[in-house]
Z-matrix of the N, CA and C atoms (Angstrom, degrees):
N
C 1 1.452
C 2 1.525 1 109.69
N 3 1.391 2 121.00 1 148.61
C 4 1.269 3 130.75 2 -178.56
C 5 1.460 4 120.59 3 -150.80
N 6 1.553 5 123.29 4 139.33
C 7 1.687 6 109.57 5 -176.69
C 8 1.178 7 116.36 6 -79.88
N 9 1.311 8 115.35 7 126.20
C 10 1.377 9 132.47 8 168.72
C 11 1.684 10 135.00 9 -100.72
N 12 1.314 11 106.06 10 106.56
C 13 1.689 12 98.32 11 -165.21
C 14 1.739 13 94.68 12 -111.53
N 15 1.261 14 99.73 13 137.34
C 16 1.513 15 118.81 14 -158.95
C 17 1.837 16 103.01 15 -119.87
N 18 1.563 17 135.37 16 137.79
C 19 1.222 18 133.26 17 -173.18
C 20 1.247 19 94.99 18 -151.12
N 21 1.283 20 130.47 19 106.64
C 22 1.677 21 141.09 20 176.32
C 23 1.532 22 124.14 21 -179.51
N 24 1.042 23 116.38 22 -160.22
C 25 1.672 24 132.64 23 -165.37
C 26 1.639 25 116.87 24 -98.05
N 27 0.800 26 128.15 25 79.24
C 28 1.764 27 135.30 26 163.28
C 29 1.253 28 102.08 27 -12.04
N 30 1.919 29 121.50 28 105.65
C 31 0.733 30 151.28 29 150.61
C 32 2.075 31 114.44 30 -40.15
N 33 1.548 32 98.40 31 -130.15
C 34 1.369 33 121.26 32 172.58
C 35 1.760 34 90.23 33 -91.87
N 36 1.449 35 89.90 34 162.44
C 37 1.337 36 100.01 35 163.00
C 38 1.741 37 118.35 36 -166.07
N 39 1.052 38 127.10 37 148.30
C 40 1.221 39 135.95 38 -154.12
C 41 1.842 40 120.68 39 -153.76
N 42 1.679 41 98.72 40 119.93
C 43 1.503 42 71.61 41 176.37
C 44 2.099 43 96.92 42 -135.81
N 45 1.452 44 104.98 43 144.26
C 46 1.311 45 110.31 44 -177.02
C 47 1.523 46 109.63 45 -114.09
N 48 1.629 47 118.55 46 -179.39
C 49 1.708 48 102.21 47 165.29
C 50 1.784 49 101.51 48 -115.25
N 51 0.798 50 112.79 49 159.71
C 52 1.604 51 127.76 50 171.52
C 53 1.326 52 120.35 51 -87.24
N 54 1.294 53 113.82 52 142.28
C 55 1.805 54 101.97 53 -162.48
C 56 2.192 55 132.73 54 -31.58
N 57 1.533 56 77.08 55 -27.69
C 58 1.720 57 100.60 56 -178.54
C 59 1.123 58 110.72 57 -74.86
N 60 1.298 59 127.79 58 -3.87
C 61 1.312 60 139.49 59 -144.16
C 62 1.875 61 136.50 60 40.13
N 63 1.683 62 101.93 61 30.46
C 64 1.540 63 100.75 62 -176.09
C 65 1.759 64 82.43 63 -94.12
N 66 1.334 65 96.58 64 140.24
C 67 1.499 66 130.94 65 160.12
C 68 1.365 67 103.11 66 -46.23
N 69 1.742 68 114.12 67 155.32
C 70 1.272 69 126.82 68 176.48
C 71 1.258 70 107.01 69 -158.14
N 72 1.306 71 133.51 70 102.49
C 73 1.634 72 138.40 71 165.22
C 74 1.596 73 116.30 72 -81.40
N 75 1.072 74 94.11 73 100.49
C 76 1.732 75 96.38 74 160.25
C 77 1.870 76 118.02 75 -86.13
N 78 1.321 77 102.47 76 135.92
C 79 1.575 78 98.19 77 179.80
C 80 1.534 79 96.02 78 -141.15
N 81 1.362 80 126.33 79 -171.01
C 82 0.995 81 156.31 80 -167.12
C 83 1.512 82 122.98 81 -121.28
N 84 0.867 83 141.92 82 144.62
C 85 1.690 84 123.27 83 147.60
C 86 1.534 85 111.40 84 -162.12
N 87 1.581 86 98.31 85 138.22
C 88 1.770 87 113.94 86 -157.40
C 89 1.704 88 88.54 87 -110.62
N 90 1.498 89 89.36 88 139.52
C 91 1.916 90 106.59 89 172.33
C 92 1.420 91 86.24 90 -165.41
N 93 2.001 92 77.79 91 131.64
C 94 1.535 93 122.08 92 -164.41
C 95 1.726 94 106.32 93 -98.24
N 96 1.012 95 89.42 94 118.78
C 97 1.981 96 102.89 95 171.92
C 98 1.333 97 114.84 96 -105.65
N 99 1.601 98 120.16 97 130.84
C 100 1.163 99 105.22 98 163.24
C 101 1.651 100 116.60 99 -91.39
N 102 1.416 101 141.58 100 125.98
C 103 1.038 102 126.10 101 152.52
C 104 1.702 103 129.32 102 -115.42
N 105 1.069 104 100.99 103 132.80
C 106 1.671 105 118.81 104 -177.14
C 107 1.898 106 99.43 105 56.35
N 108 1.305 107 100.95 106 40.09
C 109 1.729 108 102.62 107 163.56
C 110 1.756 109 102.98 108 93.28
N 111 1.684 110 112.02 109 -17.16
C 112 1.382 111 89.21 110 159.18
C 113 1.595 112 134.98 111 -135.26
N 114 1.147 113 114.01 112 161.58
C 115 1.358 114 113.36 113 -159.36
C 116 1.830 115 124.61 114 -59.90
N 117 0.604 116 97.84 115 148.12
C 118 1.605 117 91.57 116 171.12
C 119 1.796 118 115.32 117 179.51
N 120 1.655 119 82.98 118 143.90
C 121 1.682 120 104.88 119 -139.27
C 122 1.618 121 96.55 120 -107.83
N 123 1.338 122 123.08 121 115.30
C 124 1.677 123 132.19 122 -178.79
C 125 1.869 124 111.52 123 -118.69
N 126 1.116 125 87.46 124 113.64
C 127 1.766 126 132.04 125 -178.64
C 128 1.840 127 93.79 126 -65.64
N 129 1.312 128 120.03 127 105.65
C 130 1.607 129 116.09 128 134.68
C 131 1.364 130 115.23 129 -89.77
N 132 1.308 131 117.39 130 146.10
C 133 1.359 132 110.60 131 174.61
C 134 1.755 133 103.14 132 -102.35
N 135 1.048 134 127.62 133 130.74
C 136 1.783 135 126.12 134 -166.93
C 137 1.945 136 100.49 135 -112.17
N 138 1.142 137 87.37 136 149.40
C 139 1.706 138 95.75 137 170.72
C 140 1.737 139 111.89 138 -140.74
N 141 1.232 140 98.44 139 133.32
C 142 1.646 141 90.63 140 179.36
C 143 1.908 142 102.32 141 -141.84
N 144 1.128 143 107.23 142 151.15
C 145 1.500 144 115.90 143 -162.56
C 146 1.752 145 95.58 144 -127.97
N 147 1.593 146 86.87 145 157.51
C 148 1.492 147 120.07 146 -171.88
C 149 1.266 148 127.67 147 31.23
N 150 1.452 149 136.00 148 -112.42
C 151 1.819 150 121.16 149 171.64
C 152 1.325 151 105.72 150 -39.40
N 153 1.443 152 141.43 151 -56.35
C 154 1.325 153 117.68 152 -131.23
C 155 2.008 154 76.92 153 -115.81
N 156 1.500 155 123.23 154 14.40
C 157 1.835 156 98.80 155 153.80
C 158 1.426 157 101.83 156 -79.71
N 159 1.713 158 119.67 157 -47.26
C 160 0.872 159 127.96 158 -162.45
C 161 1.838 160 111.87 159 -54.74
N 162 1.250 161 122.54 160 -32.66
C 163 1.397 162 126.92 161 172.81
C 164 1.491 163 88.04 162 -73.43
N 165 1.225 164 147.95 163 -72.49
C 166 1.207 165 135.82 164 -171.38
C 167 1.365 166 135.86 165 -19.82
N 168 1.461 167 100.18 166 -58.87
C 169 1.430 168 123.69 167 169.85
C 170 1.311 169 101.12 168 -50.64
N 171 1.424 170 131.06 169 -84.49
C 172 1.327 171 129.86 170 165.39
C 173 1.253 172 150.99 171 -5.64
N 174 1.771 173 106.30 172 -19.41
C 175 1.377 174 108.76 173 -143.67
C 176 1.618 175 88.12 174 -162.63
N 177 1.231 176 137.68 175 -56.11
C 178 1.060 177 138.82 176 178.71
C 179 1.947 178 128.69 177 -54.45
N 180 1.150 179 124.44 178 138.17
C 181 1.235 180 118.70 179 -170.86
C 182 1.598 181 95.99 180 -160.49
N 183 1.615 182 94.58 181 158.18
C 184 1.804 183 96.44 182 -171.45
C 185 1.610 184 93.48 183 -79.28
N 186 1.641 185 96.51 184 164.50
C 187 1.134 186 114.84 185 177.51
C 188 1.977 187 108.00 186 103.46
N 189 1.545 188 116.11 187 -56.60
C 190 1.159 189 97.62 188 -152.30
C 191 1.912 190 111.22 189 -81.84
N 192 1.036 191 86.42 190 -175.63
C 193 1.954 192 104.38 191 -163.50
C 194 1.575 193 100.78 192 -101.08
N 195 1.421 194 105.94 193 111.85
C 196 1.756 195 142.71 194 -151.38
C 197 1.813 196 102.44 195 -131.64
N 198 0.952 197 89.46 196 138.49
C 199 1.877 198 118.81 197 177.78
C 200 1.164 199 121.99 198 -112.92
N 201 1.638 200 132.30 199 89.53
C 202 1.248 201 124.11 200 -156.83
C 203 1.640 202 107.98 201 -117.27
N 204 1.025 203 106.16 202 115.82
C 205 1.359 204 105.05 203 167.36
C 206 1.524 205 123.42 204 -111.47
N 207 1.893 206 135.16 205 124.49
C 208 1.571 207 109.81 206 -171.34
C 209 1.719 208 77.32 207 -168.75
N 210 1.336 209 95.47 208 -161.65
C 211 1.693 210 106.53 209 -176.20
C 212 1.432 211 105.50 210 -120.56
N 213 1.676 212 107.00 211 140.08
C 214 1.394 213 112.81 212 -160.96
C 215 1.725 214 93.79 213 -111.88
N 216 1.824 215 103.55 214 160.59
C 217 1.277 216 113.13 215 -168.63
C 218 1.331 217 105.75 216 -163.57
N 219 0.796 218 123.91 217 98.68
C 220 1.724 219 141.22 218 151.74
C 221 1.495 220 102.10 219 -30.09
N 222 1.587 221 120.04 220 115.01
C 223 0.977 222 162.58 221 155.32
C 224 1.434 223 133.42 222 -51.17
N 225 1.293 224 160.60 223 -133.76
C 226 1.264 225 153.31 224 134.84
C 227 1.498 226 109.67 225 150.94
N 228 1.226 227 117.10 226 114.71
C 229 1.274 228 107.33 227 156.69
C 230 1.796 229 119.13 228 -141.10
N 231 1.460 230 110.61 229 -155.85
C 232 1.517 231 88.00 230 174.67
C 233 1.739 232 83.84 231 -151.43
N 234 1.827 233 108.90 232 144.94
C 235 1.387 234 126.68 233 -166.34
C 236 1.582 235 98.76 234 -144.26
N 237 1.448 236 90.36 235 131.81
C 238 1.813 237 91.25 236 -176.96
C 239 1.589 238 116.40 237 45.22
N 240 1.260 239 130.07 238 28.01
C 241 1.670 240 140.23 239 155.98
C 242 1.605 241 93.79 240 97.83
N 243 1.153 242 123.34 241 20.56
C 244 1.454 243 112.33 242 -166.64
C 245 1.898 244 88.56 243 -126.61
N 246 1.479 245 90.82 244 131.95
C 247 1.816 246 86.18 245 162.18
C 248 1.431 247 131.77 246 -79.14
N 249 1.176 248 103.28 247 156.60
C 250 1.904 249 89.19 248 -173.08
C 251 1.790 250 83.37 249 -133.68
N 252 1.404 251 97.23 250 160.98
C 253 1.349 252 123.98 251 173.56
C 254 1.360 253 141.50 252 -140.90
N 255 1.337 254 123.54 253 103.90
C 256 1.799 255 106.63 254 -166.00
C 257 1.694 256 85.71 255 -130.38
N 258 1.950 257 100.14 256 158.44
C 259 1.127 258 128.80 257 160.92
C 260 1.449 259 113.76 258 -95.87
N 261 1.526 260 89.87 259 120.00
C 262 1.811 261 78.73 260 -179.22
C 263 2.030 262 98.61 261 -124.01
N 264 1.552 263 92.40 262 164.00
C 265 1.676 264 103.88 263 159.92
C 266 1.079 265 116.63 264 -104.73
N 267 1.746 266 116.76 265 143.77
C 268 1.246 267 113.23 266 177.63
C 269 1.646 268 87.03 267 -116.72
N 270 1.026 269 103.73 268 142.53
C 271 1.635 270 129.51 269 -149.69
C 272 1.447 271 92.43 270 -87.87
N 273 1.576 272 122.50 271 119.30
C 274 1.190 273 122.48 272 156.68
C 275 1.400 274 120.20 273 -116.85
N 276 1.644 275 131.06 274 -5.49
C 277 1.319 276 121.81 275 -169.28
C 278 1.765 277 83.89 276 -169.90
N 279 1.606 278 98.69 277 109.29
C 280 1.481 279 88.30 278 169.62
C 281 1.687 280 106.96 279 -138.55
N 282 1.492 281 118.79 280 172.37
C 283 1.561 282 112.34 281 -133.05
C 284 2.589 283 81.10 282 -148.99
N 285 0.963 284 100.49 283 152.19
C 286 1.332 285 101.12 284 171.04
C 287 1.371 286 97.91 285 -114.62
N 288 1.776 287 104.42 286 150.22
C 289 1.220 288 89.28 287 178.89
C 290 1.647 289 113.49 288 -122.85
N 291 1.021 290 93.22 289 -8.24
C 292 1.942 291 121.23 290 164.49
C 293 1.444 292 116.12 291 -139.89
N 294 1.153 293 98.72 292 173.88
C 295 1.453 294 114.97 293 -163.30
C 296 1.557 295 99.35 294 -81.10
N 297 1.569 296 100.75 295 176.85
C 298 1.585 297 82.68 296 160.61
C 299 1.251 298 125.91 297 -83.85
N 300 1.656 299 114.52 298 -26.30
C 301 1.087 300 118.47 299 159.12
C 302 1.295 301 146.82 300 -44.11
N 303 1.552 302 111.64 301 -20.93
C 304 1.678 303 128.64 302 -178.43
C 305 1.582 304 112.24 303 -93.22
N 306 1.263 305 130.22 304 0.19
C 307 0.874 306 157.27 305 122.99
C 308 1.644 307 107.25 306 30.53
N 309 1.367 308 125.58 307 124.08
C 310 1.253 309 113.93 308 155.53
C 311 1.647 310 137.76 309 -51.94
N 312 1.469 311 108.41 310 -13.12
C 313 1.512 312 134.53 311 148.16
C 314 1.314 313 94.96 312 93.17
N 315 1.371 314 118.03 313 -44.78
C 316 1.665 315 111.00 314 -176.73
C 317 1.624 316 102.04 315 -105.33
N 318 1.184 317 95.60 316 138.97
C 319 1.710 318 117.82 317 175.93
C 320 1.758 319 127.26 318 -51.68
N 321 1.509 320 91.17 319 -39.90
C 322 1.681 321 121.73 320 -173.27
C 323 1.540 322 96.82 321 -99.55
N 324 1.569 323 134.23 322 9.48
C 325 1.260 324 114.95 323 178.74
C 326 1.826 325 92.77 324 -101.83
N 327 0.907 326 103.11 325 158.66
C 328 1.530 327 126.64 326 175.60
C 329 1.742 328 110.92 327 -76.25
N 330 1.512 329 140.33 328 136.23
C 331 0.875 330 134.46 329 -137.90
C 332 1.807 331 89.67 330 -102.44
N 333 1.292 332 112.08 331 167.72
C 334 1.584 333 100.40 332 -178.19
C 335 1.654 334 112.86 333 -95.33
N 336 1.071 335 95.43 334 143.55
C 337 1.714 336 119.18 335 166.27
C 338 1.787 337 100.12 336 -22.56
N 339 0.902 338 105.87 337 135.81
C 340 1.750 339 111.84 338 167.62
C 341 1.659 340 108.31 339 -90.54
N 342 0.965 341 128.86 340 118.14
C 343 1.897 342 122.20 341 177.97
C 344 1.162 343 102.48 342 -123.01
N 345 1.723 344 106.43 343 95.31
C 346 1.582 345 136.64 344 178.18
C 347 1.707 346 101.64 345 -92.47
N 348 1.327 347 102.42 346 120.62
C 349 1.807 348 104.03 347 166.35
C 350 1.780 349 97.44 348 -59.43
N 351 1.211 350 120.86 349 132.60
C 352 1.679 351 129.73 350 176.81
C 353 1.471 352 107.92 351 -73.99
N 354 1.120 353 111.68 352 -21.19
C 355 1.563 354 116.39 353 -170.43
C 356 1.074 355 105.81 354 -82.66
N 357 1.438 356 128.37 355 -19.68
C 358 1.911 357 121.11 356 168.71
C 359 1.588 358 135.19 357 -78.90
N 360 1.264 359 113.64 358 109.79
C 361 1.518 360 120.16 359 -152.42
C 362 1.643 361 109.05 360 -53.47
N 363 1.060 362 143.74 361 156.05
C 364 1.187 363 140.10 362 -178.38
C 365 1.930 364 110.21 363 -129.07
């Protein structure tokens, strides 16, 4: 396990219950890098359980600009003989960062570039 703090655009999102019935939101979130002039767009996939899926579900919608902080964990499985692999967050502290309304508005638009001064310590 490792901490993972996440700053981008709400992908898909999804929330189901688990046999016990605690809630489970799966979402997405895309942050745009430029390197050497071209763009390129990196997918966390986030999961967050019980009170705060249930605010999720509620409240969450693609497009808007999200603050994720939780613990990340390499995954593994194998589908049709082939292995698959994802990094995911499990959501411990998460933050909105627009409304739903402020929204990139279209679904099919690409989320915007983040432009962080580098010189501010984190």
């Amino acid at each position: 396990m490792f901490l993972i703090t996440v700053t981008g655009n709400v992908g898909r999102a999804e929330t189901r219950s688990l046999p016990d019935g605690t809630r489970v939101t799966n979402f997405s979130v895309a942050s745009n890098k430029k390197v050497k002039g071209v763009e390129k767009t990196n997918w966390v996939n986030c999961v967050a359980f019980a009170g705060l899926a249930e605010m999720l579900e509620r409240h969450l919608e693609k497009g808007q600009k999200v603050f994720v902080v939780g613990e990340g964990d390499n995954r593994e499985w194998e589908k049709d003989g082939v292995k698959q692999h994802r990094t995911e967050c499990r959501v411990d502290k998460f933050e909105f960062m627009s409304s739903k309304d402020s929204g990139p508005g279209n679904g099919n638009q690409a989320p915007p570039t983040d432009d962080f001064d580098d010189d501010i310590p984190f």
